[in-house]
C-alpha positions as CSV (number, residue, x, y, z in Angstrom):
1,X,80.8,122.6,57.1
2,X,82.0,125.5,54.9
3,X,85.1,125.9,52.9
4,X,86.9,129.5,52.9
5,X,89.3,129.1,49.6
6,X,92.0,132.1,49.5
7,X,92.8,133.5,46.1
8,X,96.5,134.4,47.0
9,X,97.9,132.0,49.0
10,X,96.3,129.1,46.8
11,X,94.8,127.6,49.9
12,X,91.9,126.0,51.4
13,X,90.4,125.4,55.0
14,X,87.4,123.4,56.2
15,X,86.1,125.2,58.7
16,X,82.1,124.7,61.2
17,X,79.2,126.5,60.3
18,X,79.4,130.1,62.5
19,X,83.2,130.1,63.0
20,X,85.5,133.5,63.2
21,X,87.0,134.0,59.8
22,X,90.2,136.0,61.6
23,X,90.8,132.8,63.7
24,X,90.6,130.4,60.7
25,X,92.7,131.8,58.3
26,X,95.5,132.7,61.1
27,X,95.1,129.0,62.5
28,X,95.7,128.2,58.6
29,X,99.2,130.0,59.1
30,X,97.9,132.5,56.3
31,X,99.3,135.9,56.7
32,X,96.3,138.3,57.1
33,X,98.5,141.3,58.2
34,X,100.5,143.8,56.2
35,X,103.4,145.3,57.7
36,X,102.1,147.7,60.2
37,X,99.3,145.1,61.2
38,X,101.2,142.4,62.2
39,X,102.7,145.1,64.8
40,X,100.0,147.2,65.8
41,X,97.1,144.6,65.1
42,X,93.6,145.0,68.0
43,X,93.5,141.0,68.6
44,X,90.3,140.7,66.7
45,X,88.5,143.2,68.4
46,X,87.3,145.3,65.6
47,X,89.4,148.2,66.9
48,X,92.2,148.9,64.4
49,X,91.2,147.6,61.1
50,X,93.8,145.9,59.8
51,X,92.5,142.8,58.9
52,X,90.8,143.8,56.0
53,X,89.9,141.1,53.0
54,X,88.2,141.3,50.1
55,X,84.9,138.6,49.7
56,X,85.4,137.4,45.9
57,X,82.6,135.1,46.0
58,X,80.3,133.9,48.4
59,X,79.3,137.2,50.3
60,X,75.8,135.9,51.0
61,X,77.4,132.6,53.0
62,X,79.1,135.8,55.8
63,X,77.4,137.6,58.6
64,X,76.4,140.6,57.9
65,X,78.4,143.5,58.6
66,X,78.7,144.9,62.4
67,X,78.5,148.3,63.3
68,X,82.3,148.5,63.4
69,X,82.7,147.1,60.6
70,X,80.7,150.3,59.0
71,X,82.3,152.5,60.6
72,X,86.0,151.4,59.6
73,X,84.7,150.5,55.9
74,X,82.4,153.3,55.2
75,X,85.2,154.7,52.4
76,X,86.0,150.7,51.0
77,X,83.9,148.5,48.6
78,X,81.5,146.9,49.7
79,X,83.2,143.2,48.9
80,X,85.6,144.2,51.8
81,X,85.4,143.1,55.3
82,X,87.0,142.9,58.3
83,X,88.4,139.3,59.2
84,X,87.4,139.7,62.5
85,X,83.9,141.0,62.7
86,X,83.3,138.0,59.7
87,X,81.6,134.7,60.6
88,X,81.3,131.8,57.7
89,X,78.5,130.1,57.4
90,X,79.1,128.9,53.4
91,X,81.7,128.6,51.3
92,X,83.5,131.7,50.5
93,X,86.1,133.0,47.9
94,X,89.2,135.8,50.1
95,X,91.4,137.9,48.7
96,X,93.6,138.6,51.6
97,X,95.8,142.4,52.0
98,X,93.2,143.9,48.9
């Protein structure tokens, strides 16, 4: 079991080994999306990059990052990933809409 804590919204969700960082924090009714996003979002396909967050602690409990995920962040920090592409397997520190 991991725990994913987010920074802005104050919250924090319990979430299995291996499981889809996009699909937990939605499930946790956190808003991931800005503006444009929450209209034009891929579905967690790694196609549009909007669900960008920024890993404040715990980058070594995350997957590493995909090829689309290099492609769409090859201009951001390295401490930002895409929600979707990201799988927990520790606890982990998000900044979500960096």
């Amino acid at each position: 079991m991991a725990t994913i804590t987010f920074i802005n919204e104050q919250q924090e969700a319990i979430v299995a080994d291996g499981a889809n960082l996009r699909l937990k924090t939605l499930e946790k009714n956190i808003d991931l999306y800005k503006f444009t996003g929450k209209l034009l979002n891929c579905g967690g396909y790694g196609q549009c990059g909007t669900c960008i967050v920024e890993v404040v602690d715990g980058m070594d409990n995350l997957s590493p990052r995909t090829e689309v995920e290099k492609r769409k962040l090859k201009r951001k920090p390295d401490s930002y990933r895409l929600a979707c592409q990201t799988l927990v397997n520790g606890d982990v520190t998000i900044r979500t809409k960096p």
